[in-house]
N, C-alpha and C positions, 0 to 999 in steps of 0.2 A: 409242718411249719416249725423251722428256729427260733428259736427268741432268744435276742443280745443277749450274750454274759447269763445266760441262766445257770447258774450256780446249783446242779441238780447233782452234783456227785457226793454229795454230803447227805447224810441224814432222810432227804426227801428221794423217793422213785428207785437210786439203787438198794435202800434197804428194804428187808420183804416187811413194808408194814403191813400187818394182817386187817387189824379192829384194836381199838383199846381203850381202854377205860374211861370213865370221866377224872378228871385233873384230881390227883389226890387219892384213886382206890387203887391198893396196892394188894387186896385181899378181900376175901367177904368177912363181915363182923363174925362171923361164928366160923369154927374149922368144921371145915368140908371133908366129905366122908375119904376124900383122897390127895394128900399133898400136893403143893405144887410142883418138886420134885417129881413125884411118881407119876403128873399130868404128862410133863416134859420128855420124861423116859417112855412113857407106853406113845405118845406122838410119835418117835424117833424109831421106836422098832415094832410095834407092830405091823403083822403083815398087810393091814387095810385101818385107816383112817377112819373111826367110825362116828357119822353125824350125831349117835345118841351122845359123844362126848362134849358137845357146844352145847350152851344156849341160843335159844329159837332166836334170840334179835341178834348174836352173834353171827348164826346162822342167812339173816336174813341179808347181813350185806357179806358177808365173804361165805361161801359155799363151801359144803366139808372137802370139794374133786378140788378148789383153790389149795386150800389145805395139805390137802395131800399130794399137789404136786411142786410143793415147794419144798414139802418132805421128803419125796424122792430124789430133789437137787441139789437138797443139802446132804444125802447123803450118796447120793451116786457121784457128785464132785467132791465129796472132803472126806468118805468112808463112815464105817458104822459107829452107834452112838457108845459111848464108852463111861460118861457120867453130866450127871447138871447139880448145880449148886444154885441155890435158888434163896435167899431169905425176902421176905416182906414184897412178893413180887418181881423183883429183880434178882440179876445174876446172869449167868452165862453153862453153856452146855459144852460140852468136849467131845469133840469127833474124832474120827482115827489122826485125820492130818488138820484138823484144825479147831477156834473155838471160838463161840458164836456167842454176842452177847444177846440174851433174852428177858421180854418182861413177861409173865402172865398174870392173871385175876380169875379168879374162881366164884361164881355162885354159893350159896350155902348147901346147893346140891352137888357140887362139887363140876359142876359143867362150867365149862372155858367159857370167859365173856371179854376177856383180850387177851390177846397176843402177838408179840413183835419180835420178831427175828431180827439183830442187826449184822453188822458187815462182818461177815467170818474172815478171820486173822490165822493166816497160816502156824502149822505148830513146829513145822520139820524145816525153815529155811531162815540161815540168819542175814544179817542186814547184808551181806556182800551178796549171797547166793540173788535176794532180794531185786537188787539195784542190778545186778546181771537182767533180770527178768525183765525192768521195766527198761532196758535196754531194747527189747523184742518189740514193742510197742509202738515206736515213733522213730520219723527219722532222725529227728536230733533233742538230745537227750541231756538232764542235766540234773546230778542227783547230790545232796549233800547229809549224811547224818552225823550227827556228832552227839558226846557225852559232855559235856562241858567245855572247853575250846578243843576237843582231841578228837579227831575225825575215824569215825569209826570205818565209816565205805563212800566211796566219793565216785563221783562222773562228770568231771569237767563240774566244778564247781561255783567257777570264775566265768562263763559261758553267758552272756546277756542271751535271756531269751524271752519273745512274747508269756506272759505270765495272765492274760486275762484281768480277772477281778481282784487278784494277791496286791493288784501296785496298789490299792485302797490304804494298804498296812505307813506308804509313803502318807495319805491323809492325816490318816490318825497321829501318824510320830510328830508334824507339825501341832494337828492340835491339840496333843498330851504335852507338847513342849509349851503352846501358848498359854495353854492353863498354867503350868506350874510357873509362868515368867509372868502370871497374876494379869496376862493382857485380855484373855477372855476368864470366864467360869462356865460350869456344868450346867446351871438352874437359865441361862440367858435364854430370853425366850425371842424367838424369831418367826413369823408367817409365812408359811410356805407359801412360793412365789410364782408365778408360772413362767417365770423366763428356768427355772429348774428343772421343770417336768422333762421326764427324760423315757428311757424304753424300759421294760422289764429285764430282768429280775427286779420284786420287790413289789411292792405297794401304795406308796407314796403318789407314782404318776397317777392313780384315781382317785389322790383323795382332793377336797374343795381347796379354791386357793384362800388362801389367809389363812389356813388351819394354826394354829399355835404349837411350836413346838420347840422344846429345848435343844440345844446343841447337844447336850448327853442320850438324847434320844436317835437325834440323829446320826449320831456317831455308833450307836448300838444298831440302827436300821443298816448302816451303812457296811458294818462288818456283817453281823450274825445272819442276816438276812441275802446283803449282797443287794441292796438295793440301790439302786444306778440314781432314781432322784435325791434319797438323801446326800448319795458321793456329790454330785453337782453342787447342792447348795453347800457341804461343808466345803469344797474347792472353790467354791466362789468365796465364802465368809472370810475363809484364811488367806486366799489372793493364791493366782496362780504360780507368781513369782516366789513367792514362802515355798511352795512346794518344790517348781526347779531347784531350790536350793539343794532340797534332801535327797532330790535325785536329777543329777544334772544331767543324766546321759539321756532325758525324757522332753525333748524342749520344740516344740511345746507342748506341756504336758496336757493332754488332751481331757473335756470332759466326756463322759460318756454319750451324750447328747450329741459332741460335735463327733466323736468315733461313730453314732450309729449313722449320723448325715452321710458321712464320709465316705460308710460302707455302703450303704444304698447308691450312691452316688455315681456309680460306672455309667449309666446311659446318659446323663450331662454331660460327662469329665470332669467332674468333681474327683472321683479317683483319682483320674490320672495327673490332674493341675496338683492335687495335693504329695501322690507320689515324687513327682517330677521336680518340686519344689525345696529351696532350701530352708531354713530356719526362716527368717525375714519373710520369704513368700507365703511359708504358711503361717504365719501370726497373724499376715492381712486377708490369707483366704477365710483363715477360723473368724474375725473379723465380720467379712460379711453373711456368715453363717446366724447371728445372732437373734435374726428378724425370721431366718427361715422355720417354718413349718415341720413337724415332723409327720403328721398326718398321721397315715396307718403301717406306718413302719416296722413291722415283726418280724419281715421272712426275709431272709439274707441269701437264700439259692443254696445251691451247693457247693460253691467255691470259697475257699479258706481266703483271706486277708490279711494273715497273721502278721505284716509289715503296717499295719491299720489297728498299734496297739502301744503297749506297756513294756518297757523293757529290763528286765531285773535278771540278777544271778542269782542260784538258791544261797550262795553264802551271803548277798545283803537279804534276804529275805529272811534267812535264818537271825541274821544282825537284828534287822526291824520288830522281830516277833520276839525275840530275845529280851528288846528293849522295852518291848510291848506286855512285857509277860504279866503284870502287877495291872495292870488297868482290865479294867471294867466289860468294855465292849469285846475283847478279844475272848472273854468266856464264855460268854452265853454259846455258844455251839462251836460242840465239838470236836464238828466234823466226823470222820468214818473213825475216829481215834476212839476205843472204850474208857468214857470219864473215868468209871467205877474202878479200875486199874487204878488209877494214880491220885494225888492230892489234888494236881489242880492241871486243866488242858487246856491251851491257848490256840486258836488256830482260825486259817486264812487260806481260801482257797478262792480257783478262779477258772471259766473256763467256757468256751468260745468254739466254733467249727475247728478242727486243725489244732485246736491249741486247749492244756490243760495243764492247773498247775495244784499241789496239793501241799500243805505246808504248817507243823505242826509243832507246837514246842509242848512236854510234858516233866512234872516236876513229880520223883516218887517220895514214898515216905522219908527215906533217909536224905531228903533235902538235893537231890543230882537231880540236874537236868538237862534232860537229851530235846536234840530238835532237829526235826529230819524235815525239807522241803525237795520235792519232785518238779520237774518240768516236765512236759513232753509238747513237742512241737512238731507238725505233719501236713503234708498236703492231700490230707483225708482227713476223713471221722476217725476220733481214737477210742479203741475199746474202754474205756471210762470204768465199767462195772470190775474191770479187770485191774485197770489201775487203783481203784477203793479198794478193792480187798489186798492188794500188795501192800497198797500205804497200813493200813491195819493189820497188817502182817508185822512191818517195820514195827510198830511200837509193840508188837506180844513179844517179838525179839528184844526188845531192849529194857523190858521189863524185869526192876530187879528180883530174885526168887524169894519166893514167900518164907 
């Protein structure tokens, strides 16, 4: 089963999350008979994974054969282990061709009680070789990185393409602009609605209606999470019109709710009435979509709809997130990008059957800031797990040297 816009290329399902800790242990209180360091190196090159080196509850949800076969595929695809830097739990490990960001936790016995592998970043290919690669991927392709306005490697930059859950970044720039024009504030508390409820990604469609909750919350739901309810009710709060503004080539700018209608919609001809239609026709189809039902609406087949979507270039994307960088909601998640690199990571990604867009702005110590945003768009599934670790490749490439 598909589910709308699920925003899965980030953080959740492509990274190898193993177990880990509870909120806050970074270490056991006492030093354990063997470093975290020296955990992470005898993981990497021993010849057999061995279960005495977990804790039993460790043990109980991920198995030591899980373990070690995620250790064979980090190093039979990126080569043998070479070193790991590790302080207070966190850090990253270095393979022949790449470098992996990891946390662990140690027992006072020195047995593993978490650990997380995240999205290995190539070490041997810089951002052009990069943007070649994700070239291979889709069949139309659209790539922009840049150091400051000076474009480092480009693919059609200028290129409108379905971008999935990224056009949210259009929400937000209206409602970073209302606030500072003093017409809304962050603390405004609003009742979630059920004319909002929408599909997943996210959480919101389950929760009770009237729930109370602020606009800053919503807008934090709305980016970090990917959550299609919160997007509906900030795109209602601010008016759909406020937002054709910031992107006119989007009209009408569709909510999530009335794109999932839409997509279901082939055995009516809702599809096709909407395809078929110009501007005027479909304002009055979305129109009487308002009173409709969504029911059980999850599984989209296998047929891409990418003309059933959001239309952006990565250079407004990179504009939007550029503009976005200093606010709130665009930080809380990362994305595949390694925070611990840089001062501060902003990013917005999105991504749909056929369609996937990844898009990241990062600011290093000495104050430069690079921001690289991907499309790929395809009448198939796109390797995804392929395109996360390129995107996290792009920024170990653009990373200034220590």
């Amino acid at each position: 089963m598909r589910r709308f816009f699920r925003e899965r290329a980030v953080r959740l399902g492509i990274l190898l999350l193993l177990a880990t800790p509870p909120a806050g242990l970074a270490a056991a209180a006492n030093d354990p008979p063997i470093s975290e360091n020296a955990a992470v190196e005898r993981l990497l090159t021993a010849d057999r994974v061995d279960p005495d080196w977990f804790d039993p509850a460790f043990l109980a949800r991920v198995p030591a054969a899980q373990v070690a076969a995620i250790v064979a595929s980090l190093r039979q695809r990126y080569g043998g282990f070479r070193a790991a830097r590790i302080e207070r739990g966190r850090g990253s490990l270095r393979l022949a061709r790449a470098e992996v960001p990891v946390r662990i936790a140690l027992n006072p016995d020195g047995r593993v009680i978490g650990l997380f592998f995240g999205v290995p970043a190539l070490t041997d290919a810089g951002p052009a070789e990069l943007v070649a690669q994700f070239a291979t991927l889709a069949d139309e392709v659209s790539v922009l990185v840049r150091r400051g306005d000076a474009a480092l490697a480009e693919r059609e930059p200028d290129r409108p393409l379905a971008v999935g859950s990224a056009f949210k970044l259009a929400i937000l720039k209206v409602y970073e602009d209302q606030v500072a024009a003093g017409a809304l504030t962050r603390d405004r508390v609003v009742p979630l609605r059920p004319a909002w409820r929408s599909v997943p990604s996210g959480m919101l469609q389950d929760w009770p209606a009237d729930t109370p909750l602020t606009l800053e919350t919503l807008a934090a739901m709305m980016i970090a999470l990917s959550d299609n309810t919160a997007t509906d009710a900030m795109l209602d709060i601010l008016g759909r019109d406020a937002v054709e503004t910031v992107s006119p080539r989007n009209r009408p700018f569709l909510t999530t709710r009335e794109a999932a209608l839409i997509k279901a919609g082939a055995a009516s001809g809702l599809l096709r009435r909407y395809r078929a239609g110009g501007t005027v026709e479909r304002r009055r189809l979305l129109a009487t979509l308002a009173d409709r039902e969504l029911g059980d609406i999850r599984d989209f087949g296998t047929t891409p709809t990418p003309d059933i979507e959001w239309f952006f270039t990565t250079r407004e994307l990179c504009d939007l997130l550029d503009g976005l960088f200093a606010t709130p909601a665009v930080a809380i998640n990362p994305g595949p990008v390694d925070a611990s690199a840089w001062v501060r990571v902003a990013y917005k990604g999105g991504s749909e059957l056929g369609v996937l867009n990844l898009t990241a702005a990062a600011e290093g110590g000495d104050g430069a800031r690079v921001c690289a945003s991907v499309t790929l768009n395809a009448g198939r599934a796109i390797d995804r797990q392929r395109a996360t670790v390129l995107f996290a490749s792009l920024f170990q490439a653009l990373r200034s040297p220590d």
